[in-house]
N, C-alpha and C positions, 0 to 999 in steps of 0.2 A: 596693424592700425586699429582694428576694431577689438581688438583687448585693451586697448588702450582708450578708445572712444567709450567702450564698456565701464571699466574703472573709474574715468571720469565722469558718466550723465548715469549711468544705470546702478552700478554699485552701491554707491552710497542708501538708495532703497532697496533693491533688488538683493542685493549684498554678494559676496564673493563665490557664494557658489550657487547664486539662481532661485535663492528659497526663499525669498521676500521675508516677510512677517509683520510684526507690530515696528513702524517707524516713526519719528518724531519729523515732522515739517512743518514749516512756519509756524510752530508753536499747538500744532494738532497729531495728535496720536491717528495714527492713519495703516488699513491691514493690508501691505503690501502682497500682492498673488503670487506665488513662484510658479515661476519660468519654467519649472517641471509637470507641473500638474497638469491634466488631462484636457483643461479650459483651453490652456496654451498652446500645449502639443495639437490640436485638433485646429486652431485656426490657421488658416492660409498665409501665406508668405505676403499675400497682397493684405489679407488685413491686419498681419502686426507690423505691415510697413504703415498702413494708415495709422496706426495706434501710436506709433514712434513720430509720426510727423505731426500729427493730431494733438493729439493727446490725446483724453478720455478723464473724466470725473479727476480721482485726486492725480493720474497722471498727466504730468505738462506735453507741452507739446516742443517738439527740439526742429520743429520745421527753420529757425533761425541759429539754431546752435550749428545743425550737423547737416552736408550736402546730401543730397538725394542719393549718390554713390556710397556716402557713409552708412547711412543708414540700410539702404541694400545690405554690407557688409555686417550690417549689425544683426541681422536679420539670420545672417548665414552662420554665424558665430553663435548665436544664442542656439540656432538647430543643432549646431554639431557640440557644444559644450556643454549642453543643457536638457537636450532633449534626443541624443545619441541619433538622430537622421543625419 
């Protein structure tokens, strides 16, 4: 379920293997972080759950999209697909 929750809210910026980069949203060129780099590997599970439910500057916030169990799982999928934990 959460490669699936991935593909649909995260992919589309994030892209299919984690690497972000230069993306286009609502009409704004926007420089997406990957999900590998050092920034991300180093925060805690508690703040890229708040970051997922939140949001953050040009990230949305998916507190309405995805249930708090989702996003836990999102959380656990991006450690082990992304950042080898």
């Amino acid at each position: 379920m959460a490669r699936v929750n991935y593909a649909a809210n995260c992919e589309p910026c994030h892209g299919p293997t984690g690497e972000g980069g230069l993306v286009k949203v609502d009409n704004k060129q926007i420089k997406v972080p990957s999900l590998k780099a050092a920034h991300a590997v180093k925060r805690t599970d508690e703040q890229i759950t708040r970051l997922i439910t939140n949001g953050e500057e040009a990230m949305p916030s998916f507190k309405d999209k995805l249930r708090p169990e989702e996003i836990a799982s999102l959380v656990k999928f991006v450690r082990t697909e992304y950042q080898g934990k």
